[in-house]
C-alpha positions as CSV (number, residue, x, y, z in Angstrom):
1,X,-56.4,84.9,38.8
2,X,-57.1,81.7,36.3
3,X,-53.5,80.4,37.1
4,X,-53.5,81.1,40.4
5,X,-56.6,79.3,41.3
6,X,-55.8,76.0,38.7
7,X,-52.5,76.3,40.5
8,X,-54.0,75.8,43.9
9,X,-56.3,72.9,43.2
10,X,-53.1,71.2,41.3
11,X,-51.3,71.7,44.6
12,X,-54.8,70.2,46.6
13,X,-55.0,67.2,44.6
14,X,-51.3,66.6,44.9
15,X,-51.6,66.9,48.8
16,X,-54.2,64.7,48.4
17,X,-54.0,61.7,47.2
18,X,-51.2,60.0,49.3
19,X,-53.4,61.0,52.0
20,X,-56.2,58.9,50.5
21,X,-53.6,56.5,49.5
22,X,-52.8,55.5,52.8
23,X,-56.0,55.1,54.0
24,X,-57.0,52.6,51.5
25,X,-54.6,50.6,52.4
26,X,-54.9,50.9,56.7
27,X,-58.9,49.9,55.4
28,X,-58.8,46.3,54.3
29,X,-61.7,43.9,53.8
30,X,-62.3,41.2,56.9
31,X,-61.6,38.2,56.1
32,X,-64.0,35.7,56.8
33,X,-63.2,32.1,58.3
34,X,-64.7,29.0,57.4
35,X,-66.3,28.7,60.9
36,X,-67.7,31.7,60.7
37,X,-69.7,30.9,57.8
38,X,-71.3,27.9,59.3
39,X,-71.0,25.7,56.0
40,X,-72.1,22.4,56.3
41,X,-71.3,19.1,53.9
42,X,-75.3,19.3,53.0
43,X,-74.6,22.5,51.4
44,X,-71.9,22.5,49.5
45,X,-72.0,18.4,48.5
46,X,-75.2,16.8,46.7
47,X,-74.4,14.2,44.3
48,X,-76.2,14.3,40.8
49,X,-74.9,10.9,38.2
50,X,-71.3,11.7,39.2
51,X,-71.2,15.7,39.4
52,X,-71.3,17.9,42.4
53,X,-73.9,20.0,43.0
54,X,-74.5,23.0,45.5
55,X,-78.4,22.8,47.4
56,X,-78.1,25.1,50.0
57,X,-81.7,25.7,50.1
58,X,-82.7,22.5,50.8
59,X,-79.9,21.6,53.0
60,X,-79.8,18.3,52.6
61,X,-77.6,15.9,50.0
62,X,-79.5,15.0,46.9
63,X,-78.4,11.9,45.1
64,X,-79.9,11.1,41.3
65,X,-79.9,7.2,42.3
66,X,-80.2,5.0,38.9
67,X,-83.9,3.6,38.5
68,X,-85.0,0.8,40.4
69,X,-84.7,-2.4,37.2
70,X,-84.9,-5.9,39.1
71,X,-82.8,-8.4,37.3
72,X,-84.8,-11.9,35.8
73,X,-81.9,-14.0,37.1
74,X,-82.2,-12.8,41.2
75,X,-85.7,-12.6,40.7
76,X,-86.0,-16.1,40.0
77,X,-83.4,-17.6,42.1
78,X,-85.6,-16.0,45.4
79,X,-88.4,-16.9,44.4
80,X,-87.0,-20.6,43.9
81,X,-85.7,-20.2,47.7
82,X,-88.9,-19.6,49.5
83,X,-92.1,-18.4,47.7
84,X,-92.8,-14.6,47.6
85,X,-89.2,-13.7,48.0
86,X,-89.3,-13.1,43.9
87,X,-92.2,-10.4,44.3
88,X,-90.8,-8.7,47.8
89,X,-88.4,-8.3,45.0
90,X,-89.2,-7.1,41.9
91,X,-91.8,-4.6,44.6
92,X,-94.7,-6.2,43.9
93,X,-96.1,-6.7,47.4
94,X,-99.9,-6.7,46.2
95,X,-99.2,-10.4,45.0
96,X,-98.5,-11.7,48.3
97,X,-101.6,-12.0,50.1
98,X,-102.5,-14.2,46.6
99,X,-99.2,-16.2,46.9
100,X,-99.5,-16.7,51.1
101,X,-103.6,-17.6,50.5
102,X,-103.2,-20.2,47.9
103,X,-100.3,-21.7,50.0
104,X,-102.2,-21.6,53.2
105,X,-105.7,-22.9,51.1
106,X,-103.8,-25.9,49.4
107,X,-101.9,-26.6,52.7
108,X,-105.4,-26.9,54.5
109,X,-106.6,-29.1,51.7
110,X,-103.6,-31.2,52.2
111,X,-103.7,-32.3,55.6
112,X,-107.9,-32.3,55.8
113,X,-108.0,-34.8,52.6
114,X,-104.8,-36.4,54.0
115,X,-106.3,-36.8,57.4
116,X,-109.7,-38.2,56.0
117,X,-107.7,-40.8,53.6
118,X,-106.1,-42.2,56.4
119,X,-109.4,-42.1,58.6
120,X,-111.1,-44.4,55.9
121,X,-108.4,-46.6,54.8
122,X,-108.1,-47.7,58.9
123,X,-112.2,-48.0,59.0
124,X,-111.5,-49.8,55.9
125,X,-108.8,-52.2,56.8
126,X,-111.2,-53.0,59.8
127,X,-114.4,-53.7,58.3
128,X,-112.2,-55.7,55.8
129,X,-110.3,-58.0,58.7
130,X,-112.0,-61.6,59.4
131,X,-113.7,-60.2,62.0
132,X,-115.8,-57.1,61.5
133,X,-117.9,-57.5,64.1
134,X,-115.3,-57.5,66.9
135,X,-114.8,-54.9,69.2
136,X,-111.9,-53.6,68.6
137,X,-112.9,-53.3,64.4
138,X,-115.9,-52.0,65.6
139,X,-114.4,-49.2,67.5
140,X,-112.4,-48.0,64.4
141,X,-115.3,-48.3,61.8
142,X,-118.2,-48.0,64.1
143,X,-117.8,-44.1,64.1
144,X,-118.6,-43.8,60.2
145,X,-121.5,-45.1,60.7
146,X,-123.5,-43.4,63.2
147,X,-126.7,-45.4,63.4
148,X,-125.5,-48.7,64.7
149,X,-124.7,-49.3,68.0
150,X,-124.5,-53.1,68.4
151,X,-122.2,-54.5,65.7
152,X,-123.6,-58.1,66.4
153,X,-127.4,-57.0,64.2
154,X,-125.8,-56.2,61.1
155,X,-125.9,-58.2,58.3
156,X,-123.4,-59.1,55.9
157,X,-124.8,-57.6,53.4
158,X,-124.7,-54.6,55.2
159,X,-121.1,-55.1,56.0
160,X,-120.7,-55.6,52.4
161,X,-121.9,-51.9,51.4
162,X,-120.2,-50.1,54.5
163,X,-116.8,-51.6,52.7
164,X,-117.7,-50.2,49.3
165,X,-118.6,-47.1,50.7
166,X,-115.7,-46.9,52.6
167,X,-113.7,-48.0,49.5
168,X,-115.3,-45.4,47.6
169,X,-114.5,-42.4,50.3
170,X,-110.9,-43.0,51.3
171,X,-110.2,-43.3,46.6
172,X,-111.7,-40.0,46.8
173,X,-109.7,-38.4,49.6
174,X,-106.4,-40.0,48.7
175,X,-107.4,-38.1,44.8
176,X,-108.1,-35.0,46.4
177,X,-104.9,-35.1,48.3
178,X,-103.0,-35.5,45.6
179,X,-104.6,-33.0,43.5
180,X,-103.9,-30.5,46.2
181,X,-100.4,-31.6,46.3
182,X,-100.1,-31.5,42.6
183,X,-101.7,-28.0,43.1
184,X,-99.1,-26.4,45.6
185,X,-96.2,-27.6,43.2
186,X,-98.1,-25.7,40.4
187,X,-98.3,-22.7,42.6
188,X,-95.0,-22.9,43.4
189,X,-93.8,-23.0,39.6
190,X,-96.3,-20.1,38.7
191,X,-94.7,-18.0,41.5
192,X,-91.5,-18.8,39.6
193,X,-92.9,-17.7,36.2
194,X,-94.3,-14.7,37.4
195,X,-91.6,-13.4,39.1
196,X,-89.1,-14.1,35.8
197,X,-91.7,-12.3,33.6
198,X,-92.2,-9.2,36.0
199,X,-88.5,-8.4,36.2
200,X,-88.8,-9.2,32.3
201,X,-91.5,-6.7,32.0
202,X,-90.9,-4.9,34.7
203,X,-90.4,-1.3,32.4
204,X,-92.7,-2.4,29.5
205,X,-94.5,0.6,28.1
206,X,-98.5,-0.1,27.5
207,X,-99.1,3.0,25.2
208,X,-103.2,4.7,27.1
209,X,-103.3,5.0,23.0
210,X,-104.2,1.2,22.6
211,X,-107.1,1.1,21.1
212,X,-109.5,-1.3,19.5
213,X,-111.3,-0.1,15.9
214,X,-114.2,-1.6,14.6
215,X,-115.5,-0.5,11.2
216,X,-117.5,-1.2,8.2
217,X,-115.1,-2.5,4.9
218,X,-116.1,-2.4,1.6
219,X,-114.1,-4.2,-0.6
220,X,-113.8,-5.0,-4.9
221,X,-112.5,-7.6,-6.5
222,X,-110.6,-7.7,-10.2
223,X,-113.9,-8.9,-11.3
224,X,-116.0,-5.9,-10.4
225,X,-118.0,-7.4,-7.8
226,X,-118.1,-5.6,-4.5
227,X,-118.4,-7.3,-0.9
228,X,-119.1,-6.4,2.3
229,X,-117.3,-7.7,5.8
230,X,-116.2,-5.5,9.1
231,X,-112.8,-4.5,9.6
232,X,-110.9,-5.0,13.1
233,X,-108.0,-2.7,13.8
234,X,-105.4,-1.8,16.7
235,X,-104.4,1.4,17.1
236,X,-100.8,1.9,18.5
């Protein structure tokens, strides 16, 4: 009965497996195509230095760009072009309301002073010519001085102080005008400097540990004899 029956499930399996056989192979995976699988280039492309990366989550291209270190040279060289251009560069916009206010401020100054100077030296030049008292001096000096109305009643001494105190004003204008002038060409060789030594510095680590140590110090001397002073250290 043993034989028999290990017999009959030999002769099973045998029948079997060529049945199975060919079903594995009439069932086959499905093969997927590209379109199916709606792959985009976000999603299988993201740069990272020079390696490719796969950020499907994300869906978007990620690229590890080099950090931002502006070069002392350019930095310069713009802001030599047209003041500011050096800080638009090295991304230091805060400095440009400082730059575009002193410019505007010493421009003002400028003209105002340049405009008065010109003012006084004309009343002065009048009140100067052999006739003061004319009409047509009067009508260029007679405005700095308020008071007088008929240029006939004034006295030569009184002609004599109006020109030193028109002498005095237009030496003072023309100095402010040219200390204003001499200003803006400073400004404009600060922005220059700056710019250079924030490109320079641009990545210059200030350590939060920087610290200033003030202590008592006792020190001794070969001959025994002690002294007393306080000690000023920096801690880096």
């Amino acid at each position: 009965m043993v034989k028999r029956f290990f017999v009959s499930i030999v002769a099973v399996y045998s029948l079997a497996f060529p049945v199975l056989g060919q079903i594995n192979d009439s069932v086959q995976t499905p093969k997927i195509s590209p379109r199916s699988q709606n792959i985009t280039k976000s999603d299988t492309i993201a740069w990272v230095d020079d390696k490719l990366m796969v950020d499907k989550s994300a869906d978007k291209v990620i690229k590890n760009s080099i950090p931002f270190k502006p070069d002392p040279n350019k930095a310069v060289l713009y802001s030599a072009i047209f003041p500011g251009l050096g800080q638009i560069y090295n991304r230091k916009y805060w400095k440009l309301p400082i730059v575009y206010g002193g410019f505007l401020g010493l421009a003002y100054a400028i003209s105002w002073n340049g405009r008065m100077y010109n003012d006084y030296t004309a009343a002065y030049k009048a009140i100067k010519s052999d006739d003061p008292r004319s009409e047509a001096n009067f009508r260029i000096w007679g405005p700095f001085v308020r008071r007088i109305t008929d240029p006939s009643q004034i006295t030569d001494s009184e002609i004599t102080t109006y020109q030193n105190s028109f002498k005095r004003n237009r030496d003072s204008y023309r100095r402010y005008r040219d200390l204003s002038i001499i200003g803006a060409v400073a400004l404009y060789g600060l922005c220059m400097i700056d710019a250079y030594v924030d490109a320079q510095l641009f990545d210059f680590d200030i350590s939060p540990d920087l610290s200033l140590r003030v202590e008592p110090q006792v020190q001794t001397d070969p001959f025994a004899q002690k002294s007393f002073g306080v000690q000023c250290s920096f801690k880096f």
